[in-house]
Backbone bond lengths (Angstrom), bond angles and torsions (degrees), N, CA, C in turn:
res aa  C-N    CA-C-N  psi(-1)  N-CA   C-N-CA  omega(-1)  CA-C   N-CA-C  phi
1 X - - - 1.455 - - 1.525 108.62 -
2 X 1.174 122.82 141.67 1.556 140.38 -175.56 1.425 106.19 -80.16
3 X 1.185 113.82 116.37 1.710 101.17 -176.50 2.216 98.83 -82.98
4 X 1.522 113.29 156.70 0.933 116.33 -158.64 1.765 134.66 14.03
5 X 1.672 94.92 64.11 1.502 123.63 -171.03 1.414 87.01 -116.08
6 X 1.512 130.29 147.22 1.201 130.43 143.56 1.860 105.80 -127.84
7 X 1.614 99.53 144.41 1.257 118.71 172.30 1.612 117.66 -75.85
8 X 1.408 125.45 143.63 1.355 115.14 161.12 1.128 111.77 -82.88
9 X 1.582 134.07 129.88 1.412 134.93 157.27 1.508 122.67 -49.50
10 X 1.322 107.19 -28.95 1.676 112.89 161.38 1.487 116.70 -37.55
11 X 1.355 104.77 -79.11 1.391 129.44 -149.51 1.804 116.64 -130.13
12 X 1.344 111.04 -14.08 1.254 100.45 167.30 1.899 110.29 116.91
13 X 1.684 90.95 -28.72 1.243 108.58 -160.51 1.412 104.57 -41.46
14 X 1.437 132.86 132.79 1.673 114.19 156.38 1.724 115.47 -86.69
15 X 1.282 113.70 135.84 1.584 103.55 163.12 1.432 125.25 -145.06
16 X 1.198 137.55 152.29 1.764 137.37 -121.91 1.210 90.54 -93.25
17 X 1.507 132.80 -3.37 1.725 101.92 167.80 1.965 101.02 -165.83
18 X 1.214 129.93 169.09 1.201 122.61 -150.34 1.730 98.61 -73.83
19 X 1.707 118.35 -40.21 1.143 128.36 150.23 1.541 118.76 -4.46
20 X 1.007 103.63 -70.09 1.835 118.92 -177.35 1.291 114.03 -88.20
21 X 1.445 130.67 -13.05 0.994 118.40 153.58 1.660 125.61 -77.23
22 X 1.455 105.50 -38.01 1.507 99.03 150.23 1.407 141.74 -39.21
23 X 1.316 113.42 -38.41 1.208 134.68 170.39 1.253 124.64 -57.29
24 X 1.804 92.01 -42.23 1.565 112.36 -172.80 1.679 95.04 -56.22
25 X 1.587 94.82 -68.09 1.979 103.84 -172.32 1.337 126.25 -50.17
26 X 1.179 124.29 -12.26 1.197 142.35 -171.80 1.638 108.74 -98.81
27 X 1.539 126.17 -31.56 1.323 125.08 178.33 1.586 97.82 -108.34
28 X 1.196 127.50 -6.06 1.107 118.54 -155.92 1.908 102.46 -121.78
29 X 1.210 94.20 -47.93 1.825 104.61 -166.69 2.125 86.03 -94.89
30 X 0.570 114.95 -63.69 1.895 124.29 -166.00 0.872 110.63 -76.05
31 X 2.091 102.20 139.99 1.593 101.47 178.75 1.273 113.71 -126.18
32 X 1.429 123.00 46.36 1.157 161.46 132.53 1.495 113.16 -35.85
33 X 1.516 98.45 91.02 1.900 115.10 -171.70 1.696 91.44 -117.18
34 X 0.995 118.15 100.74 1.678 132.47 167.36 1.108 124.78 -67.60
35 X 1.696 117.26 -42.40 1.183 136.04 -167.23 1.392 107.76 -77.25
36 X 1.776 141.97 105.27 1.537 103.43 165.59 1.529 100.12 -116.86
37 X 1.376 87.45 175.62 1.984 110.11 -177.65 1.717 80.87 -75.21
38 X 1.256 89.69 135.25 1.818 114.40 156.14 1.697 115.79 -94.15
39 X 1.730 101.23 12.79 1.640 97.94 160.93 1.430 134.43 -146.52
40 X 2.164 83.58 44.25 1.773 90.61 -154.49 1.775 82.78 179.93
41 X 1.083 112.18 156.62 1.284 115.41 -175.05 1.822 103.62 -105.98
42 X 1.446 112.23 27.90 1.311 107.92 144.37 1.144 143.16 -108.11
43 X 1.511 112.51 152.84 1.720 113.52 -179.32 1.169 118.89 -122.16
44 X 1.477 135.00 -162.24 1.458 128.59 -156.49 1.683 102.46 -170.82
45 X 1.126 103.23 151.55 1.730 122.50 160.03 1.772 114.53 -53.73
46 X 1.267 115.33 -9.44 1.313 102.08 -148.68 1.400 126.86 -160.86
47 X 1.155 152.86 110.34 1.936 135.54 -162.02 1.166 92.47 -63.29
48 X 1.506 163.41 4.10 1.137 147.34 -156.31 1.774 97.42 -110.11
49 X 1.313 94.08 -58.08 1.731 115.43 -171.12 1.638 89.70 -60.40
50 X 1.342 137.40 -64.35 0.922 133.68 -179.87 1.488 126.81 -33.13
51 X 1.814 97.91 -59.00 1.712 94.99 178.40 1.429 95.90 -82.41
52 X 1.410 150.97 6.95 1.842 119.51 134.63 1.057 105.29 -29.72
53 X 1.497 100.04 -88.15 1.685 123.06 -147.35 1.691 99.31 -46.56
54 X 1.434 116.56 -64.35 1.513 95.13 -171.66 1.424 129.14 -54.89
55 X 1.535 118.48 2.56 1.595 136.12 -174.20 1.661 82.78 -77.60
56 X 1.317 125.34 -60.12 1.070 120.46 160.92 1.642 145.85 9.37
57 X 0.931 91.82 -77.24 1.789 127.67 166.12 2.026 116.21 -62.15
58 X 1.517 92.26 7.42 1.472 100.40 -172.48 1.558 94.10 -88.02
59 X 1.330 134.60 132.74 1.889 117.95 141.74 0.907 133.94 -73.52
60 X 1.314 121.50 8.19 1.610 141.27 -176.67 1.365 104.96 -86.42
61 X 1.266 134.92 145.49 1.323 144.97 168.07 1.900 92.08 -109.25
62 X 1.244 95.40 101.78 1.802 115.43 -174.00 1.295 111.16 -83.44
63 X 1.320 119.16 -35.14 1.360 117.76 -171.64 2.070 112.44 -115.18
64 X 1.212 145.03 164.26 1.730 124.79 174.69 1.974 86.65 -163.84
65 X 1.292 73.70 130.19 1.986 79.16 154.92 1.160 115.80 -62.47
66 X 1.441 117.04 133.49 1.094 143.54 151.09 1.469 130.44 -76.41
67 X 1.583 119.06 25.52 1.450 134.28 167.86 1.664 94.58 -87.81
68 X 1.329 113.69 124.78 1.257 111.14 159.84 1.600 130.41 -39.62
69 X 1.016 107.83 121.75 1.341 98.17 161.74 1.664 96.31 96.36
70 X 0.948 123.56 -22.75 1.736 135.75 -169.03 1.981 97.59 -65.77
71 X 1.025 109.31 -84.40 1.936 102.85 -167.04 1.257 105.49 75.84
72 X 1.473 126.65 32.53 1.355 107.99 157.09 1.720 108.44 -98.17
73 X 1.524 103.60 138.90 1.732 104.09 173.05 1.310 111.73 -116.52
74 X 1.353 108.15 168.70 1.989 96.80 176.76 1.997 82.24 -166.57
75 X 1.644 82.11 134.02 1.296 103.62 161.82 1.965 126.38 -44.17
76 X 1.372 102.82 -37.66 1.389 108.78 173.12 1.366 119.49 -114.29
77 X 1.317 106.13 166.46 1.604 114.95 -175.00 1.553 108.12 -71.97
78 X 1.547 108.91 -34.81 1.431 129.99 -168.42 1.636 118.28 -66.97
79 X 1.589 101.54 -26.75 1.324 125.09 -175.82 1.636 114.96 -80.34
80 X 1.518 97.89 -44.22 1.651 123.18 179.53 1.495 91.61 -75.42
81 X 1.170 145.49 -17.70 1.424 132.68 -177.95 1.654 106.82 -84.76
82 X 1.394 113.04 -57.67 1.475 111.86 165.53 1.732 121.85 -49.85
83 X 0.860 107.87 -37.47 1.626 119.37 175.30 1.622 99.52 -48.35
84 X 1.387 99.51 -56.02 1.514 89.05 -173.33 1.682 111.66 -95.99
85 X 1.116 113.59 37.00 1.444 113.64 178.76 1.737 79.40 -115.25
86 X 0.868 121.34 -45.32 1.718 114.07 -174.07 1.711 110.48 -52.92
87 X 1.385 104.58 -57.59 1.059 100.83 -176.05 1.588 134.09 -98.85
């Protein structure tokens, strides 16, 4: 037994304090999206997921490789990071 471990009754999950197990049930068991876009009739689990998606809603291509010759753009920073993990 894990000393100050708690189990989820859901799923089994263990996590290091009741805090995070809340967390756990709440992203994991619940579909309880609080957050919505004020320019789109979607919502989210989360302020994080949220300010993605409304990055979204930009027509701007904000971010572009800087490999010559490349021309790839992406609305997010997060997107332009994988881009260059691919290539």
């Amino acid at each position: 037994v894990l000393v100050n471990h708690v189990t989820c009754a859901l799923c089994d999950t263990v996590c290091t304090s009741v805090s995070s197990l809340k967390a756990h049930i709440r992203f994991r068991h619940c579909n309880e999206r609080p957050f919505h876009c004020h320019l789109c009739d979607g919502s989210f689990k989360n302020t994080y997921d949220l300010h993605k998606h409304v990055e979204t809603h930009n027509d701007s291509d904000a971010y572009s490789c800087d490999v010559e010759g490349c021309g790839f753009t992406s609305r997010t920073l997060q997107t332009l990071r994988q881009h260059y993990k691919r290539v």
